[in-house]
C-alpha positions as CSV (number, residue, x, y, z in Angstrom):
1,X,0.0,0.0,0.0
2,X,2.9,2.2,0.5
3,X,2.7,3.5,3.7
4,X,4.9,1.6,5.3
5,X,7.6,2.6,2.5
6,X,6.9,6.0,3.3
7,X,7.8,5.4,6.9
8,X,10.9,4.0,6.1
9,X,12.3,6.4,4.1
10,X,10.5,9.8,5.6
11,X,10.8,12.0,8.1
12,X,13.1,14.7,9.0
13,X,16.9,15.0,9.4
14,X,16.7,11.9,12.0
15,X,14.5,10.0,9.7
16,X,11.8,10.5,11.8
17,X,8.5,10.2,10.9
18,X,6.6,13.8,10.6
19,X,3.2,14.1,13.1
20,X,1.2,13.1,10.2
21,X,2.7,10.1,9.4
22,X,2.9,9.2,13.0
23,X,-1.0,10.0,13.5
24,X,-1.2,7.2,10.2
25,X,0.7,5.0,11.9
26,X,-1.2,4.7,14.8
27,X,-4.7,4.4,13.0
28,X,-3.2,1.5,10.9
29,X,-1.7,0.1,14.0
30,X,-5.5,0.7,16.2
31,X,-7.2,-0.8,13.1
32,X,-5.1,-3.6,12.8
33,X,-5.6,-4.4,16.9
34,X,-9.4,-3.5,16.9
35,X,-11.0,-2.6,13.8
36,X,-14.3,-4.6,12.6
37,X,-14.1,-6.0,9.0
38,X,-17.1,-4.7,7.1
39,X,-18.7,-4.7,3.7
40,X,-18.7,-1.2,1.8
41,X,-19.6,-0.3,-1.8
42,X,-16.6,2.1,-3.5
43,X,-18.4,5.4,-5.2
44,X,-16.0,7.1,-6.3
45,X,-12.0,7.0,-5.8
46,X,-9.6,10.0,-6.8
47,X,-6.4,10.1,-6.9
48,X,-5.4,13.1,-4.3
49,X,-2.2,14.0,-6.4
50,X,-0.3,12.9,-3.4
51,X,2.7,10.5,-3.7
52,X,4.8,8.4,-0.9
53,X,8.5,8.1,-0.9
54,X,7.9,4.1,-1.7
55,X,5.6,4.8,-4.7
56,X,2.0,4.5,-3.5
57,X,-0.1,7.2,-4.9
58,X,-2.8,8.6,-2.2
59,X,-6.8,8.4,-2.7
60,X,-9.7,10.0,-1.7
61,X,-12.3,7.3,-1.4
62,X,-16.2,7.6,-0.9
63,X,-18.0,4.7,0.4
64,X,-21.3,3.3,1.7
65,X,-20.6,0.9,4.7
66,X,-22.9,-1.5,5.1
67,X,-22.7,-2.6,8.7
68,X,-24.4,-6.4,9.6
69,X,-26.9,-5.8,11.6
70,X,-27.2,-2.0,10.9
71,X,-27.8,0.6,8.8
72,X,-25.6,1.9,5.5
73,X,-23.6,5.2,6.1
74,X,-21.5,7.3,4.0
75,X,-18.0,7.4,4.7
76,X,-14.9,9.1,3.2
77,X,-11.5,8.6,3.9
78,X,-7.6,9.0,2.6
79,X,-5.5,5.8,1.7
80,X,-1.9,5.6,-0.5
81,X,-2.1,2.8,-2.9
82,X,0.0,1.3,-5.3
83,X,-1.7,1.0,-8.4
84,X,-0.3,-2.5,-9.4
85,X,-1.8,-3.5,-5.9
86,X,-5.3,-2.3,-6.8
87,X,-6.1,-4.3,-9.8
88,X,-9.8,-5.2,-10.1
89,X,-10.7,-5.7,-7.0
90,X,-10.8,-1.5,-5.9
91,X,-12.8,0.2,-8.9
92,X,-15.7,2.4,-8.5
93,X,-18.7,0.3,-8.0
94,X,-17.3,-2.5,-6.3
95,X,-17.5,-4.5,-3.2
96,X,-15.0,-4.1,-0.9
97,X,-14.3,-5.1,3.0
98,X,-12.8,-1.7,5.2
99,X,-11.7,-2.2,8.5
100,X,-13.8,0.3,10.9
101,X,-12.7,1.7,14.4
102,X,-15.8,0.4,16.5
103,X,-15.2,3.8,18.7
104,X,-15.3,6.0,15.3
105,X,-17.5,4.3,12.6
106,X,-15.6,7.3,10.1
107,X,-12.3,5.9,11.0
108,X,-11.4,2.8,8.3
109,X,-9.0,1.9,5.6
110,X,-9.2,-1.0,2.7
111,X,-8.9,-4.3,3.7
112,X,-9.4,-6.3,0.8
113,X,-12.3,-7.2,-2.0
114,X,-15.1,-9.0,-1.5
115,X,-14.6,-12.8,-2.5
């Protein structure tokens, strides 16, 4: 996805990671230890114009989360991507699963397509 790239190779004169990359470290790092896998719809994905130092180009993505149990929402959130890594399976219109903070349904990322 890149971001981990960017962490590698960012940061200031120490290497260290800036406040925002630090502040995307620990959202991928709370999703990973407590996020809920959900089903959302992709509809619409834009490329921000934003680039990581390992390649991944950063997307604005709009989605409807559709929660078990619970009602659809609209959501929105910033992800860097490879391309190559995308291939079919993130495209407007399709069925993806995000990985959702239970203490902010707003806070996600990708997490794969739907099989």
């Amino acid at each position: 996805m890149g971001f981990m790239d960017k962490l590698k190779g960012a940061g200031g004169a120490m290497g260290m990671p800036s406040g925002q990359d630090m502040a995307m470290m620990n959202k991928v790092t709370r999703l990973n230890q407590v996020g809920v896998e959900q089903p959302a719809v992709v509809n619409r994905m834009a490329p921000t114009g934003q680039t990581d130092v390992g390649g991944g180009q950063e997307y604005q993505f709009d989605v409807e989360v559709r929660p078990a149990g619970g009602a659809p929402y609209a959501a929105s959130f910033t992800q860097f991507m490879h391309v190559q890594s995308m291939g079919s399976w993130v495209s407007e219109g399709a069925g993806v699963k995000v990985r959702v903070d239970p203490e902010d349904p707003n806070s996600m990322m990708l997490w794969g397509g739907m099989n």
